[in-house]
C-alpha positions in Angstrom: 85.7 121.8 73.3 87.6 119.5 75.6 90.6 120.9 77.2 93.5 118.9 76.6 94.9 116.3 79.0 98.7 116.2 79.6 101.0 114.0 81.9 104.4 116.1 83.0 107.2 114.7 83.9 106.6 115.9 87.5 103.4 113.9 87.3 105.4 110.9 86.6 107.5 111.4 89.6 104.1 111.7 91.3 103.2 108.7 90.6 106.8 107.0 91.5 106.0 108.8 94.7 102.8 106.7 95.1 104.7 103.2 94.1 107.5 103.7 97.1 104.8 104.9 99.7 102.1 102.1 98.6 104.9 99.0 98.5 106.7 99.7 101.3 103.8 100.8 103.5 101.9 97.2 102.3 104.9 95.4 102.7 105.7 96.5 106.1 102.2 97.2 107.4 103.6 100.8 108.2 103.4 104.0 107.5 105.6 105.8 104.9 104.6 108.7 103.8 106.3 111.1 101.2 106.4 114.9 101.2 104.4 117.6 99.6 107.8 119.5 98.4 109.9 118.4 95.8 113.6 119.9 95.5 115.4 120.5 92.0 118.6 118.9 92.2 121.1 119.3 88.9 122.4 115.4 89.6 121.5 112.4 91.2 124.0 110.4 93.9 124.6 107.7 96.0 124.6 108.8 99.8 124.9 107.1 103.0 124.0 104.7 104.0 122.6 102.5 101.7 122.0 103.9 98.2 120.0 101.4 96.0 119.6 102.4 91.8 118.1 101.1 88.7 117.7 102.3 85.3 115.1 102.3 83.1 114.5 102.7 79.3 111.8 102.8 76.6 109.2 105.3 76.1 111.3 107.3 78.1 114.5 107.4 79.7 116.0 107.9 83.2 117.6 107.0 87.0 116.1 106.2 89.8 117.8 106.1 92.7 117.1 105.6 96.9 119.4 107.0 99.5 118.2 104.9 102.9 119.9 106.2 106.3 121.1 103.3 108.6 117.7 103.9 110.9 115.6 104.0 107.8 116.8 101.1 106.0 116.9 98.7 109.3 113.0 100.1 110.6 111.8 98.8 106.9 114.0 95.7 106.9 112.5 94.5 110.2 109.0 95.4 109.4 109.3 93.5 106.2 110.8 90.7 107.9 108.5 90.4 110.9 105.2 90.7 108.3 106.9 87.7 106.6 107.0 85.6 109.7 110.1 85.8 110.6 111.8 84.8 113.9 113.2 88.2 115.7 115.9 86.2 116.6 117.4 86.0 113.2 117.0 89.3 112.3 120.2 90.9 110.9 121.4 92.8 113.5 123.4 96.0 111.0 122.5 98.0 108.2 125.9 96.5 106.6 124.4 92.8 106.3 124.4 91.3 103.3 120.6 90.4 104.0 119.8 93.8 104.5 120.8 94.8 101.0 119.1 92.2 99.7 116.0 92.8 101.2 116.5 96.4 100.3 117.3 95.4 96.8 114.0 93.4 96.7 111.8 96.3 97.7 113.1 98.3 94.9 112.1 95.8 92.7 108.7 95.8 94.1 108.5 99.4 94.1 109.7 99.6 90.5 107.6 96.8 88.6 104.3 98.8 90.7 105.9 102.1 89.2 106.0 100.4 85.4 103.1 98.5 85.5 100.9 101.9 86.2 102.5 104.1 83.5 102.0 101.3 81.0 98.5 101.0 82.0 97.7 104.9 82.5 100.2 106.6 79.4 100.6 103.6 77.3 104.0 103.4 76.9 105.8 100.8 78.1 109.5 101.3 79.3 112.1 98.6 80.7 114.2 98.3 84.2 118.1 97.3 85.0 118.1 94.9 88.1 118.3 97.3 91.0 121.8 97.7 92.6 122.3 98.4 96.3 125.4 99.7 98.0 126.2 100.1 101.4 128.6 103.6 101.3 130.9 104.9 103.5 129.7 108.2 105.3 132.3 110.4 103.7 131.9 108.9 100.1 129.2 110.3 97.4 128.9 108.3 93.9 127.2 110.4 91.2 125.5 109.1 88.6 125.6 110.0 85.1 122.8 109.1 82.6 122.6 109.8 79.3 119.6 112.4 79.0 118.4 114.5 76.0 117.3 117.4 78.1 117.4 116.0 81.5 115.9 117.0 84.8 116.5 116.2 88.2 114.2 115.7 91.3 114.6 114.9 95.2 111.7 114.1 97.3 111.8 113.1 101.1 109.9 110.7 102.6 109.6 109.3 106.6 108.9 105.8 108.0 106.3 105.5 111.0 109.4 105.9 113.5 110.0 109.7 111.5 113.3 108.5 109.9 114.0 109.8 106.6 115.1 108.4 103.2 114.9 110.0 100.0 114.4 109.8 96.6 116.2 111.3 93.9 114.9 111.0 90.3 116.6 111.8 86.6 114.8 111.2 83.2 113.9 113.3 79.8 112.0 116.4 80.1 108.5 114.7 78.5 104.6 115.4 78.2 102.2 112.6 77.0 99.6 114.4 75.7 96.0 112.3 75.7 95.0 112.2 71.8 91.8 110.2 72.2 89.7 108.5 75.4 90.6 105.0 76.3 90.2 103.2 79.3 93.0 101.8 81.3 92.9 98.2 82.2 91.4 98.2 86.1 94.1 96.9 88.6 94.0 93.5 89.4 94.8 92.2 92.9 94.7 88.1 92.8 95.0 88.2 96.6 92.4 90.2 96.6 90.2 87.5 94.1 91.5 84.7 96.0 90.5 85.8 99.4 87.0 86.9 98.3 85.8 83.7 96.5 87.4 82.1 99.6 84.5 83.7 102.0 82.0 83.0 99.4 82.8 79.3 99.7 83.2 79.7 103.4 79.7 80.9 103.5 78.1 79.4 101.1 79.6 76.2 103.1 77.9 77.0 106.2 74.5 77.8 105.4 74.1 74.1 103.8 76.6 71.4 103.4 74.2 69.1 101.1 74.7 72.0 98.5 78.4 72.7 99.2 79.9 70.1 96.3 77.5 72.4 93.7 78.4 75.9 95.2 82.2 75.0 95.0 82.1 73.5 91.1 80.2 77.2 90.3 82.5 79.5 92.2 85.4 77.6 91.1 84.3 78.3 87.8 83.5 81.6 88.4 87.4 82.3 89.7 88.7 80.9 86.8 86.6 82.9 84.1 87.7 86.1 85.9 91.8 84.7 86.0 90.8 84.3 82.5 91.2 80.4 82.2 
């Protein structure tokens, strides 16, 4: 007989793990890495520096929240910013600039829509996000956060840039288990970068080898890329 399969809640903070590490890290071409410890907390807060929260609803309920240090939050702004081409120069120059918290704000997003778009795919449920809200907090101030949870749990988990400056997540929802019923297979992730840029070598190659049969090896890859975007 098959054992039976069962997602925790701790596996689902796993996985939010994975959505901060793998956004952040792609969006700044560093490395962020999370630890292999998790700490149980009884609430969730807003520290210094910047504190950035959201949410979320649906299949289940809870908080997520991100407590960035000044260091933290300025190393990941500037990656990000650099990667997207923009001029050192005008680079914001504190962790109290409005663009920082923006940018900051932004990430979350990112790291949030990754986070839901994998547990709908892998526990079919599908569950809802508030637009993520980021403060910049005065040292000596701590905002808790109060969510309304059946039977609630609270995590912290630590994680470090490439320059080794720390930021952490801190995590609230329902005590839950999805419990697999029946096999099914989740929908396989789909990168259109990723498409893009290979049917762009094909037709770069394809290109080269003969240019007489170029216009006939475009029409078919064309084709091809818009069959798999489903079109």
């Amino acid at each position: 007989m098959q054992s039976t399969v069962s997602v925790t809640t701790d596996d689902i903070l796993l996985k939010l793990c994975h959505s901060v590490a793998h956004v952040l890290s792609s969006t700044t071409h560093s490395q962020i890495s999370h630890a292999g410890m998790v700490q149980s907390i009884s609430k969730t807060c807003l520290k210094p520096d910047l504190g950035c929260f959201s949410i979320f609803d649906g299949g289940f309920s809870g908080l997520v929240v991100i407590n960035f240090s000044a260091p933290a939050a300025m190393e990941i702004y500037r990656e990000y910013m650099l990667n997207m081409a923009m001029p050192e120069s005008e680079l914001a120059m504190s962790y109290t600039s409005d663009d920082v918290g923006n940018v900051m704000g932004e990430l979350m997003n990112q790291i949030l829509g990754d986070f839901i778009n994998k547990i709908s795919k892998e526990l079919q449920t599908s569950i809802s996000q508030s637009q993520p809200k980021m403060l910049t907090i005065n040292k000596e101030l701590t905002i808790s956060i109060d969510t309304n949870l059946d039977d609630g749990i609270a995590r912290r988990v630590s994680f470090k840039t490439q320059n080794n400056h720390v930021f952490y997540l801190e995590f609230a929802m329902d005590k839950t288990e999805f419990i697999k019923l029946s096999e099914f297979e989740a929908d396989d992730e789909f990168d259109l970068d990723e498409l893009l840029a290979e049917h762009g070598q094909i037709l770069a190659s394809t290109g080269k080898e003969s240019k007489k049969e170029k216009p006939a090896v475009t029409e078919s890859s064309a084709d091809d890329l818009l069959d798999e975007l489903g079109l």
